[in-house]
C-alpha positions as CSV (number, residue, x, y, z in Angstrom):
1,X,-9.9,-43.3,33.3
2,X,-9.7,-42.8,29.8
3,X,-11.1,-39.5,29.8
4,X,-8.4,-38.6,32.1
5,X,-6.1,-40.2,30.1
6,X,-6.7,-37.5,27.1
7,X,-7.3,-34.8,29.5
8,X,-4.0,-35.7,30.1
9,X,-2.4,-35.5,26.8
10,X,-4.4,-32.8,25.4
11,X,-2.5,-30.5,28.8
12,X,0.8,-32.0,27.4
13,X,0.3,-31.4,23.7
14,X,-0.7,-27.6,24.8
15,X,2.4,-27.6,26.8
16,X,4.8,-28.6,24.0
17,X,3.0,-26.0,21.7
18,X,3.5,-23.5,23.4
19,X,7.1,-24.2,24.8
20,X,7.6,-24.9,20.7
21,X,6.6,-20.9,20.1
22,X,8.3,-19.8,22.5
23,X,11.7,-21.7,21.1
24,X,10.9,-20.2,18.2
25,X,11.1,-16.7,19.6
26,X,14.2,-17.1,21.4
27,X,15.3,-19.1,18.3
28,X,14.4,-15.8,16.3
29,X,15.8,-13.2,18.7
30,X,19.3,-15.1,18.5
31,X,19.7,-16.1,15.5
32,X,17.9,-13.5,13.4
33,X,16.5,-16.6,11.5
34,X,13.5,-18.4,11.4
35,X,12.7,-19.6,7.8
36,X,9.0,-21.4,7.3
37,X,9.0,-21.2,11.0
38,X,5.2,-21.2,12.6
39,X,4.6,-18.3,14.7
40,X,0.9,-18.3,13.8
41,X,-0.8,-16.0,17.1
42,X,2.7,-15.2,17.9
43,X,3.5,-12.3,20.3
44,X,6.3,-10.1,18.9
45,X,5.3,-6.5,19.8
46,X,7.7,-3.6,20.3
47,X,10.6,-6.3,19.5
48,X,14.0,-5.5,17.6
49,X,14.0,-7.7,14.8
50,X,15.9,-5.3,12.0
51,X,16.9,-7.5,9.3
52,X,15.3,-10.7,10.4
53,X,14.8,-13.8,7.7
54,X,11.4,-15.0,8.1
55,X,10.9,-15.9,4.6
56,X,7.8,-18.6,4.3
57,X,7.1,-18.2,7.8
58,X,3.4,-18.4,9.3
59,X,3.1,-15.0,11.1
60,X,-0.8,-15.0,10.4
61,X,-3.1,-13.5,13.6
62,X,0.4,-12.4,15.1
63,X,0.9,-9.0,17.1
64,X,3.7,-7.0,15.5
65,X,2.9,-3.5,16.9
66,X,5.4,-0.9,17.8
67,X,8.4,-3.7,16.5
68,X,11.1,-3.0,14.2
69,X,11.2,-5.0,11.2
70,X,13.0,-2.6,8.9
71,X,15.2,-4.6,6.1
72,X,13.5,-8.1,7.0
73,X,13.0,-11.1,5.0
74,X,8.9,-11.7,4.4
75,X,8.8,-12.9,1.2
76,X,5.8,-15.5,0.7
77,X,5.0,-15.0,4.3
78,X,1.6,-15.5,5.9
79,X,0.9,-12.2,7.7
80,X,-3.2,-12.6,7.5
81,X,-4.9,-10.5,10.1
82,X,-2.0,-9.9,11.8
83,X,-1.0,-6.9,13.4
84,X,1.8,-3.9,12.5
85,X,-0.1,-1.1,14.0
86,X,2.9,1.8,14.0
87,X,5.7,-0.8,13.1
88,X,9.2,0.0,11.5
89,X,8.7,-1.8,8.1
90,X,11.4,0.4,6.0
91,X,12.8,-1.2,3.3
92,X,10.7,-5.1,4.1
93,X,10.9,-7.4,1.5
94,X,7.1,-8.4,1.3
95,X,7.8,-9.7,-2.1
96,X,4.5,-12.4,-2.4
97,X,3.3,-12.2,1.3
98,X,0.2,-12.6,2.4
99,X,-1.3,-9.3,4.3
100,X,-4.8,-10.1,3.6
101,X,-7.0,-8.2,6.5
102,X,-3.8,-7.0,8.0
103,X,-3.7,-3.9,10.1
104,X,-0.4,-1.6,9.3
105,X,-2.3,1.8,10.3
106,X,0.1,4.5,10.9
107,X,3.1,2.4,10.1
108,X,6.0,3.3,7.9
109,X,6.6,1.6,4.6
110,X,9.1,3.6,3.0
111,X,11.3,1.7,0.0
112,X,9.4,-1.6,1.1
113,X,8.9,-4.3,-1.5
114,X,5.4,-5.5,-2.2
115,X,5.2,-7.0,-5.1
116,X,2.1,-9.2,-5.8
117,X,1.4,-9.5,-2.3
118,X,-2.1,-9.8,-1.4
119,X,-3.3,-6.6,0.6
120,X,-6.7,-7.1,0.1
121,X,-9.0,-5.4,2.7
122,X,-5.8,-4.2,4.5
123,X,-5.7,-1.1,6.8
124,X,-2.8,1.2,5.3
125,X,-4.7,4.4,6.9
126,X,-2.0,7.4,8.3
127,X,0.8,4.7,6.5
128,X,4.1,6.2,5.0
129,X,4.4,3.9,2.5
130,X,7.0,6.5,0.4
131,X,8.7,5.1,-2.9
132,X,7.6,1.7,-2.0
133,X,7.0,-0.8,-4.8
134,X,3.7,-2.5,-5.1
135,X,3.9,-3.5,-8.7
136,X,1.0,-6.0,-9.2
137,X,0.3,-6.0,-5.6
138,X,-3.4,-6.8,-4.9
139,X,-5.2,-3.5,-2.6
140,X,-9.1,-4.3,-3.8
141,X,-10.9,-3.0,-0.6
142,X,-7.6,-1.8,1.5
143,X,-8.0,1.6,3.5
144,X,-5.0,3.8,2.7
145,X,-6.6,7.7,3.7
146,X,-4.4,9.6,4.8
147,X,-1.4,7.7,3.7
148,X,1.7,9.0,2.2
149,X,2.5,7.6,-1.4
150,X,5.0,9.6,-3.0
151,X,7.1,8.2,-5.6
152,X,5.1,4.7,-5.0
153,X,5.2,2.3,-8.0
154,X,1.9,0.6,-8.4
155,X,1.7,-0.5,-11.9
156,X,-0.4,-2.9,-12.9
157,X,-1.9,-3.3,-9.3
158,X,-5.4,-3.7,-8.1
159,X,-6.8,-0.9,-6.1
160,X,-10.7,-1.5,-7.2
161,X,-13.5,-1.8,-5.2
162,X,-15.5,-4.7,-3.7
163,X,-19.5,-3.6,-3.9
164,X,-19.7,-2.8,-0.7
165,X,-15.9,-1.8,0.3
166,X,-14.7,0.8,-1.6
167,X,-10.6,1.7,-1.8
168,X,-10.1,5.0,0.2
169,X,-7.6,7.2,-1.4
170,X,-8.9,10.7,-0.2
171,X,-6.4,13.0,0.8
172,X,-3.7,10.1,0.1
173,X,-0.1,11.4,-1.6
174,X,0.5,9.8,-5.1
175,X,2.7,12.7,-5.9
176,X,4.8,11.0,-9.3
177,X,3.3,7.5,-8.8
178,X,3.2,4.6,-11.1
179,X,-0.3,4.3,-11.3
180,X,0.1,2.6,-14.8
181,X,-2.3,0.5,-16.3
182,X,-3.9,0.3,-12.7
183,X,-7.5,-0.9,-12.0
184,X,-8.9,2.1,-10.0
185,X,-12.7,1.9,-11.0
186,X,-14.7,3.1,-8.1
187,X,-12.0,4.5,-5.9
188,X,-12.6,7.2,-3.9
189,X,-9.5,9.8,-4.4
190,X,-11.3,12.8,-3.2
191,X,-8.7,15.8,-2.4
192,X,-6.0,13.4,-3.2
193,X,-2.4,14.5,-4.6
194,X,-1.7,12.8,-8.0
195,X,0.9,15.6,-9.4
196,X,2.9,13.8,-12.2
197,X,1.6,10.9,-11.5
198,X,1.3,8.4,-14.2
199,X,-2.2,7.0,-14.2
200,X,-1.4,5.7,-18.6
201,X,-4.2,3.1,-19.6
202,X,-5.7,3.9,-15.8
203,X,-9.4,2.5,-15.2
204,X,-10.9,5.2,-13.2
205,X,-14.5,4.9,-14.2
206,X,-16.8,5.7,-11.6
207,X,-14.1,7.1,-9.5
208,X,-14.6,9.9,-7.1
209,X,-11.7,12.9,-8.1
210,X,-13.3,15.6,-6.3
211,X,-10.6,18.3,-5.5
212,X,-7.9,15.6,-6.6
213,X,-4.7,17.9,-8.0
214,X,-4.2,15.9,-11.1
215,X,-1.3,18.3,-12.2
216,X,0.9,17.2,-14.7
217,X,-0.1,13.9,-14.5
218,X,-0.4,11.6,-17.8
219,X,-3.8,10.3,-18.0
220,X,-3.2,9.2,-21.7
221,X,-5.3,6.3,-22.9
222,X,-7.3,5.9,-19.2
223,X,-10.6,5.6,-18.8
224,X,-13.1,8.4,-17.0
225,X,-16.6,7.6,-17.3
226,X,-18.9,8.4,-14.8
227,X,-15.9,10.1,-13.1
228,X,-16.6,12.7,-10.3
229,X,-13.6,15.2,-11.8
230,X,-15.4,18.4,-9.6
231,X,-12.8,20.8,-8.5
232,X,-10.2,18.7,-9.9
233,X,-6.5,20.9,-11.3
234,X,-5.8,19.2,-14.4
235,X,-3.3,21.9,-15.3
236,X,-0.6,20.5,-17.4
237,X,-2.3,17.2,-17.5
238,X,-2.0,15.0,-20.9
239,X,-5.8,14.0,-21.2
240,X,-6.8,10.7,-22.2
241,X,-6.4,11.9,-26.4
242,X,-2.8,12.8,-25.4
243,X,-3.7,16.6,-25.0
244,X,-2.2,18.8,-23.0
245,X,-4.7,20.4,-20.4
246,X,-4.7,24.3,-18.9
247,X,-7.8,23.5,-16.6
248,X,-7.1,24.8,-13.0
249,X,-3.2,26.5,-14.0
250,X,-2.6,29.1,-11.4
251,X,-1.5,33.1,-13.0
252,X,1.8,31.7,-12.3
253,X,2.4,28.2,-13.8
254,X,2.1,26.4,-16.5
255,X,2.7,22.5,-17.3
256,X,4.3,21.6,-20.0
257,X,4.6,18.5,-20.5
258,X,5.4,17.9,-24.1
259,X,7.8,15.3,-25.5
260,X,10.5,17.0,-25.4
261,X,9.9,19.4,-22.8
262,X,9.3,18.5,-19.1
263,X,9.2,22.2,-16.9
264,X,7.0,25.0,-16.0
265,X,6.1,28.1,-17.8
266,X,5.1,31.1,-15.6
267,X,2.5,33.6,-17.3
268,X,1.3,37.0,-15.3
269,X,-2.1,37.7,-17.2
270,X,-4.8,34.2,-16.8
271,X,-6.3,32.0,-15.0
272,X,-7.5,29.0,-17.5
273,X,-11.1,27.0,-16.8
């Protein structure tokens, strides 16, 4: 009888769990609102929740893909494992939030906030994740190949390796980043675009730069050893002793990137090595 009895209540308990998520849902869908809420293994795929407030909620293990979240509320949420496979995330305040493990493959980030968020051994691969801030966000182990940085801020942020799990940056866009001060020892950036970025007090020791177009970017003060710099353009580059480099310029251009000048020279005669 007893065992009956808790049979019983452990049916009921389920019952009231589940009816509580999906209050929660409708709860969201109306109101736009659901602060601290617990949506932990949630289903919210291919939903319309543009400018949602889910600030402190528990989102961890839930399935986001395909939904529009652009302009919502995540700061200090719990997005652990969870999925945003293709998701609208434009403009997301993920200010704090927790996206350890998460999956946002092919999803777009443009002018999202992720400051100090943890993004550790996140997929970012095929991401647009366009003039996005990630200032002091944490990326040790995430994938982002393939991913579209341009005009990304990620100073002072964590993109280093763990000894197995290495940060893939190859082919990724960091065209005018703010790669400042940024831990990138082991990363692989191999064919990656880092034109004007500024990579200023950079660790890149041990890095892989192979075919990396370095172009005008300020590597002033940054660390190289045991770099792979094959094939790399550092063509208008400011070395780490604040010189200007002419390795890779084209017959036509020139950087120069001087104090007081910021513009391309053309030439008609060189090639420099």
């Amino acid at each position: 009888m007893k065992v009956l009895v808790t049979v019983l209540l452990l049916i009921l308990v389920l019952f009231f769990m589940n009816a509580t998520k999906s209050d929660l849902k409708t709860r969201l869908l109306m109101t736009r609102e659901c602060r601290g809420c617990d949506l932990e293994n949630a289903d919210l795929q291919q939903l319309d929740l543009e400018g949602v407030n889910l600030e402190n909620a528990n989102l961890k293990h839930a399935n986001l893909h395909e939904t529009n979240l652009n302009k919502a509320n995540l700061k200090n949420a719990n997005l652990q494992q969870t999925r945003l496979t293709e998701a609208q995330l434009q403009e997301v305040n993920f200010t704090n939030a927790n996206l350890f493990e998460a999956n946002l493959s092919q999803s777009n980030l443009e002018a999202a906030i992720l400051e100090e968020a943890n993004i550790i051994n996140a997929n970012l691969e095929k991401s647009i994740i366009k003039n996005a801030n990630l200032r002091q966000a944490l990326l040790t182990g995430s994938k982002l190949s393939n991913s579209n940085l341009e005009g990304a801020n990620l100073e002072k942020a964590d993109l280093s390796l763990y000894q197995e799990l290495p940060t893939l940056l190859n082919r990724v866009n960091l065209k005018k980043a703010n790669l400042k001060k940024t831990n990138l020892e082991g990363a692989w950036l191999v064919k990656s675009q880092l034109v004007e970025a500024n990579l200023q007090e950079a660790n890149l020791n041990y890095s892989n730069l192979k075919g990396a177009n370095l172009a005008g970017a300020n590597l002033k003060q940054s660390q190289l050893d045991y770099a792979i710099l094959e094939q790399v353009n550092f063509c208008g580059t400011m070395m780490e002793d604040g010189a200007i480099s002419l390795k890779g310029c084209s017959v036509q251009e020139i950087y120069d990137f001087s104090p007081i000048n910021h513009r391309k020279h053309y030439s008609s005669r060189r090639r420099f090595h």
